[in-house]
mmCIF file of the N, C-alpha and C atoms, coordinates in Angstrom:
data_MODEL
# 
_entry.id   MODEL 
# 
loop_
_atom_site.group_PDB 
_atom_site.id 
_atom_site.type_symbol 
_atom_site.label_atom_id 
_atom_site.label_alt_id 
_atom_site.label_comp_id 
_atom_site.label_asym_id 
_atom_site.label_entity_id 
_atom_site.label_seq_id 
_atom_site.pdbx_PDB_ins_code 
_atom_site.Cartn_x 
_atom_site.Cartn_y 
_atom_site.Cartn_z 
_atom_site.occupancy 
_atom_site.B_iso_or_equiv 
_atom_site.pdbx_formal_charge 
_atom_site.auth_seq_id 
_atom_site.auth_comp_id 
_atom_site.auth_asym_id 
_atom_site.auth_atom_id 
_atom_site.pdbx_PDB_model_num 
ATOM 1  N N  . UNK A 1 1  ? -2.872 29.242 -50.418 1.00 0.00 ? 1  UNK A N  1 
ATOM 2  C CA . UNK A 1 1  ? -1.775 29.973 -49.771 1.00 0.00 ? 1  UNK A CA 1 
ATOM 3  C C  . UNK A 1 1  ? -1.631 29.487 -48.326 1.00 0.00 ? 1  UNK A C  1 
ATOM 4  N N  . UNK A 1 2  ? -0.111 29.453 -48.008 1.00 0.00 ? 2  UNK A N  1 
ATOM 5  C CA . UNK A 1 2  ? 0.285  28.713 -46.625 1.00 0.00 ? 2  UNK A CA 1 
ATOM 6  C C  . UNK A 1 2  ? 0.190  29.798 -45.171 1.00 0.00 ? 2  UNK A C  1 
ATOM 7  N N  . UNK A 1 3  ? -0.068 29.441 -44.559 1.00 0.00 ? 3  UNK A N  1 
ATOM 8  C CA . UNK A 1 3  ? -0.069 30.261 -43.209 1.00 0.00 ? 3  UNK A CA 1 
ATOM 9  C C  . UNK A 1 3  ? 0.525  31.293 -43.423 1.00 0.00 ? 3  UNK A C  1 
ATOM 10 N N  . UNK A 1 4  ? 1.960  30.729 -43.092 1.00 0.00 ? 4  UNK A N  1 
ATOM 11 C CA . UNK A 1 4  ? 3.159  31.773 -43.659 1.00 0.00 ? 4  UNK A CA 1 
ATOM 12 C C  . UNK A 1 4  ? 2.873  33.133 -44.545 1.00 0.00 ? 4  UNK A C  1 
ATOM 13 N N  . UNK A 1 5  ? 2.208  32.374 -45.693 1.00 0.00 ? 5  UNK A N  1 
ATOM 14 C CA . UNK A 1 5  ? 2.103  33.931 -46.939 1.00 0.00 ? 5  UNK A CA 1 
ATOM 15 C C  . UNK A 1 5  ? 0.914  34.524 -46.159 1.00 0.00 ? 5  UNK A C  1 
ATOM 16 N N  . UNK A 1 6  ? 0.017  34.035 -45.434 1.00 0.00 ? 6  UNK A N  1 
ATOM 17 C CA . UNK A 1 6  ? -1.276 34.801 -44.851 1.00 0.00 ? 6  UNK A CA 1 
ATOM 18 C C  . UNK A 1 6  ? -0.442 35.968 -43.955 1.00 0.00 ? 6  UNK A C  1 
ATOM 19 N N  . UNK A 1 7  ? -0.031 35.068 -43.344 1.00 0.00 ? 7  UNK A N  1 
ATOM 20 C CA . UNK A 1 7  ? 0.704  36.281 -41.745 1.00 0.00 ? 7  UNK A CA 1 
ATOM 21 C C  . UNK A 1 7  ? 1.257  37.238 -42.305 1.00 0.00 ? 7  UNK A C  1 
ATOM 22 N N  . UNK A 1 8  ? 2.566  37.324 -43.411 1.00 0.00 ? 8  UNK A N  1 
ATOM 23 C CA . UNK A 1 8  ? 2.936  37.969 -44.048 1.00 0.00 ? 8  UNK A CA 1 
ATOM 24 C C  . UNK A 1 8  ? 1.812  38.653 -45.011 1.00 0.00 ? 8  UNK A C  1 
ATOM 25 N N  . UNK A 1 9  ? 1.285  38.957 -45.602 1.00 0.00 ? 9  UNK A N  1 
ATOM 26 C CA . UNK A 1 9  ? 0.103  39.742 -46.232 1.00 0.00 ? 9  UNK A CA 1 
ATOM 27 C C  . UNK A 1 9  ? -0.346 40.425 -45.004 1.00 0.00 ? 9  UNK A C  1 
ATOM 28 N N  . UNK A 1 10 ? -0.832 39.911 -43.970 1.00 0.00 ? 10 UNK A N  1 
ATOM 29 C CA . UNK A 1 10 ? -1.774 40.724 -43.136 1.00 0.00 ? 10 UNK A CA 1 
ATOM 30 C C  . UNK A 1 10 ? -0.213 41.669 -42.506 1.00 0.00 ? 10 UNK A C  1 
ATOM 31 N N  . UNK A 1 11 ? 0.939  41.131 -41.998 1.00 0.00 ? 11 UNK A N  1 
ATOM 32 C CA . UNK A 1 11 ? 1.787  42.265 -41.729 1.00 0.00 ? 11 UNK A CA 1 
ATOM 33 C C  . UNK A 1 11 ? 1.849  43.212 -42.557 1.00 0.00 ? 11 UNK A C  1 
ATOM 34 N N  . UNK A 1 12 ? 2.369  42.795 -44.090 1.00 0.00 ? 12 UNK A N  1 
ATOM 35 C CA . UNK A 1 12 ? 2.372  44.447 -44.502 1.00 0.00 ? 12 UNK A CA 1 
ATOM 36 C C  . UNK A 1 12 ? 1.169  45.303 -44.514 1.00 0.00 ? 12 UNK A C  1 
ATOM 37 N N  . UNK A 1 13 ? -0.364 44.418 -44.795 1.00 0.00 ? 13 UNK A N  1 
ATOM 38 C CA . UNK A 1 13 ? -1.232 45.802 -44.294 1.00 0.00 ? 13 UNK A CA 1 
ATOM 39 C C  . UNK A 1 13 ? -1.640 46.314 -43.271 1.00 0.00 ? 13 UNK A C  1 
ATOM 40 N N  . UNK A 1 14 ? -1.213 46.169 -42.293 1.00 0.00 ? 14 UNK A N  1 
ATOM 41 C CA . UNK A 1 14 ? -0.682 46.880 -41.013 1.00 0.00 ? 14 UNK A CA 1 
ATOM 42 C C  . UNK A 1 14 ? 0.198  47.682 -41.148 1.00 0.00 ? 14 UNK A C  1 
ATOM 43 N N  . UNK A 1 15 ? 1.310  47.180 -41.805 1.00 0.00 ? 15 UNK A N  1 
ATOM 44 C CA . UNK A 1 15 ? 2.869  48.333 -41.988 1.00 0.00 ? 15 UNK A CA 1 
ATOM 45 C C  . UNK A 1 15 ? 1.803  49.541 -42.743 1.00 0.00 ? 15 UNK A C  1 
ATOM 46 N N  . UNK A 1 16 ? 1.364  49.273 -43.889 1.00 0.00 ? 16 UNK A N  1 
ATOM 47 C CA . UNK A 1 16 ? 0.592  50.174 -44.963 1.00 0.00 ? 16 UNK A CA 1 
ATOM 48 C C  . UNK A 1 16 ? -0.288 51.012 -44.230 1.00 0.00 ? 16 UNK A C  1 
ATOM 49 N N  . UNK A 1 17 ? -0.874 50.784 -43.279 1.00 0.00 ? 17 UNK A N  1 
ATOM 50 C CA . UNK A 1 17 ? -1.808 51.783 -42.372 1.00 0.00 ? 17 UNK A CA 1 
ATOM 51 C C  . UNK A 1 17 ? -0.780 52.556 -41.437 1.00 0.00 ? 17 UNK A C  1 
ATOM 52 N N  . UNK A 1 18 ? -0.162 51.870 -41.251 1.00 0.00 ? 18 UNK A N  1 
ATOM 53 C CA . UNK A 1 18 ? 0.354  52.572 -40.138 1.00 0.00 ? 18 UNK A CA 1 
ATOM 54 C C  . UNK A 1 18 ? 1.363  53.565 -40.880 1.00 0.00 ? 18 UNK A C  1 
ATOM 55 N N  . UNK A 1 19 ? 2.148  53.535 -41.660 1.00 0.00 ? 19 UNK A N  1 
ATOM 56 C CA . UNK A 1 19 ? 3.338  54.278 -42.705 1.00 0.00 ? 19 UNK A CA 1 
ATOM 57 C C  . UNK A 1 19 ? 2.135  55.705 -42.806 1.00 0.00 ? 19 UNK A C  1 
ATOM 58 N N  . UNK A 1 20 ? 1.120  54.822 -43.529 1.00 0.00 ? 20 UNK A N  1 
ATOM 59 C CA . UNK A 1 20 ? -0.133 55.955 -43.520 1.00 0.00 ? 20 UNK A CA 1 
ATOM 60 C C  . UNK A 1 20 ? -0.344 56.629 -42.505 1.00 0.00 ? 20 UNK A C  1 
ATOM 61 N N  . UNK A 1 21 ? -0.390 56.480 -41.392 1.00 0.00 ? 21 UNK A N  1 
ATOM 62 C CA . UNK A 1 21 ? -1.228 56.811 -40.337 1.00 0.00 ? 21 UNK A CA 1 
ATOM 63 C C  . UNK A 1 21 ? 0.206  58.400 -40.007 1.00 0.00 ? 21 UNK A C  1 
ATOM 64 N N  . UNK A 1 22 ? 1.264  57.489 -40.137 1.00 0.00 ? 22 UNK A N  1 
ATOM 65 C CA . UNK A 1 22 ? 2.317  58.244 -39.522 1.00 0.00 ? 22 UNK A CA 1 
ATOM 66 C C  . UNK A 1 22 ? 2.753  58.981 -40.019 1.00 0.00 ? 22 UNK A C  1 
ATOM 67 N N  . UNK A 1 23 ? 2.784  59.295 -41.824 1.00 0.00 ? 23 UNK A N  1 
ATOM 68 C CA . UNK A 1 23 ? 2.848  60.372 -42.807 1.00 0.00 ? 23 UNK A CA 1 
ATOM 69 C C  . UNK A 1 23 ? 1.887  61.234 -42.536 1.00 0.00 ? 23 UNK A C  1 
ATOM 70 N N  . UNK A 1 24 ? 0.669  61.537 -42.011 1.00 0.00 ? 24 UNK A N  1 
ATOM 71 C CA . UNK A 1 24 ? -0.655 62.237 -42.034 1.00 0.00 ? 24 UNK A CA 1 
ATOM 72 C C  . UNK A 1 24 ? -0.647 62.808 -40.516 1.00 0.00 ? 24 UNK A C  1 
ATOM 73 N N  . UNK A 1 25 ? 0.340  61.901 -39.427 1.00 0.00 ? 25 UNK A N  1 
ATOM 74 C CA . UNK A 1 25 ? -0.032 62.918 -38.214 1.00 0.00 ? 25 UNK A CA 1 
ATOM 75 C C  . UNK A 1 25 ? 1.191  63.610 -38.590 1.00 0.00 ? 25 UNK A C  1 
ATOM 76 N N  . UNK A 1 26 ? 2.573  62.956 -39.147 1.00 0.00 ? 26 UNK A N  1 
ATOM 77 C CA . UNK A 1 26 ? 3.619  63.738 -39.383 1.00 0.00 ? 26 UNK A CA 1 
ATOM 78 C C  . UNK A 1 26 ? 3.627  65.175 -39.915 1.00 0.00 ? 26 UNK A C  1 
ATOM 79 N N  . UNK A 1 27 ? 3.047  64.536 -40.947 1.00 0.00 ? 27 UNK A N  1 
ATOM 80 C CA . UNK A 1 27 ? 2.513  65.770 -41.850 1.00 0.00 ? 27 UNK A CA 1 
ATOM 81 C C  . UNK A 1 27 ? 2.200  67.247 -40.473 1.00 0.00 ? 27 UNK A C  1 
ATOM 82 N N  . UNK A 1 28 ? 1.066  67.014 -40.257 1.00 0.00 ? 28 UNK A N  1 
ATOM 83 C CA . UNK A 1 28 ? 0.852  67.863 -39.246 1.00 0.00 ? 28 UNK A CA 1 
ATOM 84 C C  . UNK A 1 28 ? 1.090  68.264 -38.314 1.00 0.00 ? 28 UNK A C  1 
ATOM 85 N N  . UNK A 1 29 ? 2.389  67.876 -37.499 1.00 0.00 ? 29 UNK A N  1 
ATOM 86 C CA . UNK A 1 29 ? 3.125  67.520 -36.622 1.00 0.00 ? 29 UNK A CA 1 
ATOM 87 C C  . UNK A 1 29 ? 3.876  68.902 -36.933 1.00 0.00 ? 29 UNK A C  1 
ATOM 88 N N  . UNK A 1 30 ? 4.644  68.584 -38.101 1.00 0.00 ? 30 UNK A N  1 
ATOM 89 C CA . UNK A 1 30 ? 5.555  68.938 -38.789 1.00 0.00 ? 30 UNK A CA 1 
ATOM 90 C C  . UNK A 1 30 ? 5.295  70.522 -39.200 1.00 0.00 ? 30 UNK A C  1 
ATOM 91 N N  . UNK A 1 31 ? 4.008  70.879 -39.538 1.00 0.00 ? 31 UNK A N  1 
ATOM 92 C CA . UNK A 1 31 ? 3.957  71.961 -40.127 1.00 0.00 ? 31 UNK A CA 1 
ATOM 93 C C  . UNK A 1 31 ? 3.728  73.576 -39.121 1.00 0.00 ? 31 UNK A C  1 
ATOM 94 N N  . UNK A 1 32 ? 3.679  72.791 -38.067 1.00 0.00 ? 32 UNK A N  1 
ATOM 95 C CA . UNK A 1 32 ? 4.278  74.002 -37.371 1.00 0.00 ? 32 UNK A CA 1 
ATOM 96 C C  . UNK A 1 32 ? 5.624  74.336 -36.729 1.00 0.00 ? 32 UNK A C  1 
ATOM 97 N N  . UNK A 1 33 ? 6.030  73.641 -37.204 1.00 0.00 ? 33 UNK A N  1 
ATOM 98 C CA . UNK A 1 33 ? 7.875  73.782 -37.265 1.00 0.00 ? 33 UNK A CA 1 
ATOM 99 C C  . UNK A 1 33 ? 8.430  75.091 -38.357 1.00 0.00 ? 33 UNK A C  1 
# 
């Protein structure tokens, strides 16, 4: 696999933690609304 597909793989699991990260403080953010 070329650079390219590396960089791309490691971006989306960054996006994937972070989507994560931001559903879970949201979550809680949220629930005292």
């Amino acid at each position: 696999m070329d650079e390219g597909e590396r960089d791309n793989r490691y971006d989306w699991l960054l996006w994937e933690l972070e989507l994560l990260a931001w559903r879970k403080g949201g979550r809680e953010e949220g629930d005292g609304e």
